[in-house]
C-alpha positions in Angstrom: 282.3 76.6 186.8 285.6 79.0 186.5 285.4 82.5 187.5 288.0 84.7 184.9 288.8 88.0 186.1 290.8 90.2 184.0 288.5 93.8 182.8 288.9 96.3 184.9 285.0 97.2 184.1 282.0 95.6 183.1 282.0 93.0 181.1 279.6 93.3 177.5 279.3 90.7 175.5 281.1 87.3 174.6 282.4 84.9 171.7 283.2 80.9 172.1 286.3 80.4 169.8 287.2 77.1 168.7 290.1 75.0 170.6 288.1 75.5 174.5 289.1 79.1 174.2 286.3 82.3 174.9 286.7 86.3 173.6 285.1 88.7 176.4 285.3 92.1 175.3 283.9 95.1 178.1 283.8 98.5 178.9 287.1 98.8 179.4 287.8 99.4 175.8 289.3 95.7 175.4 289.2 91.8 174.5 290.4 89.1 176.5 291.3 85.7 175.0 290.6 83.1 177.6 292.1 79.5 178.0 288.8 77.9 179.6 290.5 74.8 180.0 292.9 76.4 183.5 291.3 79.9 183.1 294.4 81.7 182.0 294.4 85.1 180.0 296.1 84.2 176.6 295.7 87.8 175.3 294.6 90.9 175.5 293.4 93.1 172.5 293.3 96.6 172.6 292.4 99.3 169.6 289.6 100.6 170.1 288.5 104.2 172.6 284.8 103.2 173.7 283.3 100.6 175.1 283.8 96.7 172.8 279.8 96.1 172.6 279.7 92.9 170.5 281.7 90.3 169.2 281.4 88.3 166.5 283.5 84.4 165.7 284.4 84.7 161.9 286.4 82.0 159.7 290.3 81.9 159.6 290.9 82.5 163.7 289.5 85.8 163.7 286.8 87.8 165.8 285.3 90.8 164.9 284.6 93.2 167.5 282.5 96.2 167.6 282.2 99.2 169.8 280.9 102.5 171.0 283.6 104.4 169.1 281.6 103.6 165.7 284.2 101.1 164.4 284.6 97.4 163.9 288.0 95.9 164.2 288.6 92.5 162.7 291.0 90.6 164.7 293.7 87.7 164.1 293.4 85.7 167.8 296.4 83.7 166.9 298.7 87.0 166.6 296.7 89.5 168.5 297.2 91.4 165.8 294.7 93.8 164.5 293.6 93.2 160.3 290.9 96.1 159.7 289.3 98.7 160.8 286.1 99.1 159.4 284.5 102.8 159.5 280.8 103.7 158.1 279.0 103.9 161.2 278.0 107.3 162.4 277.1 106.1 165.8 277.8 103.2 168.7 277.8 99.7 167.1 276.0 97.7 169.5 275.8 94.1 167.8 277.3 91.8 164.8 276.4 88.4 163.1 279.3 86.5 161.4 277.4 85.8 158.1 278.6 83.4 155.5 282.1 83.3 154.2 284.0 87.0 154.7 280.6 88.6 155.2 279.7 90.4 158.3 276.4 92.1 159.4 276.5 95.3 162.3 273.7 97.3 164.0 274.0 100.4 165.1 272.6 103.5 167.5 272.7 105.8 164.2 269.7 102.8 162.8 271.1 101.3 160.5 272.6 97.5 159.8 
C-alpha cells in the first residue's frame, strides 16, 4: 500500500498502464504518470482548462483523457507529448472506453456517446 501525492485537488478517475506504471488525472486540470514500483511522479500532463474526468488505456503507449472542458486529448505517455484533441462534445465528458484497435467511445453531460 503506497500513498502518491502529487494533485493539488481531488483526484477523479484512474488508468493502470502497462510496465507497473498508473495515470491519475483530477480536478486540477492534470495527469500524473506514476512509477508504482518506488511511488515516483514520472510526468505530469497538462492541456486541458476543466476538470480530467476520465481516462482511458489505449494501444501504442497512449491514454486518452477526457474532461469538463468538452474535449478529449489523446496522449503519448512515453513523450508526454500531446497527439489530438478531439472536439464534438457540447458539454463535460465524464467517461471513455478504449474500444478495439484506434476506436474510442465517450459519454457526455450534453447525452450523448
Amino acid at each position: 500500500l503506497a500513498k502518491l501525492e502529487g494533485h493539488t485537488n481531488w483526484v477523479s478517475c484512474l488508468a493502470a498502464l502497462d510496465g507497473d506504471r498508473l495515470a491519475s488525472g483530477s480536478f486540477d486540470k492534470s495527469i500524473i504518470i506514476w512509477n508504482l514500483a518506488d511511488g515516483t511522479q514520472l510526468a505530469k500532463l497538462e492541456g486541458h482548462t476543466s476538470v480530467v474526468s476520465s481516462l482511458a488505456t489505449l494501444d501504442g503507449g497512449r491514454i486518452a483523457s477526457g474532461s469538463g472542458d468538452k474535449s478529449i486529448i489523446i496522449w503519448n505517455v512515453a513523450d508526454s507529448e500531446q497527439l489530438a484533441q478531439l472536439e464534438g462534445h457540447t458539454d463535460s465528458v465524464w467517461c471513455l472506453a478504449a474500444l478495439d484497435g484506434d476506436r474510442l467511445a465517450s459519454g457526455s453531460d450534453d447525452k450523448t456517446v
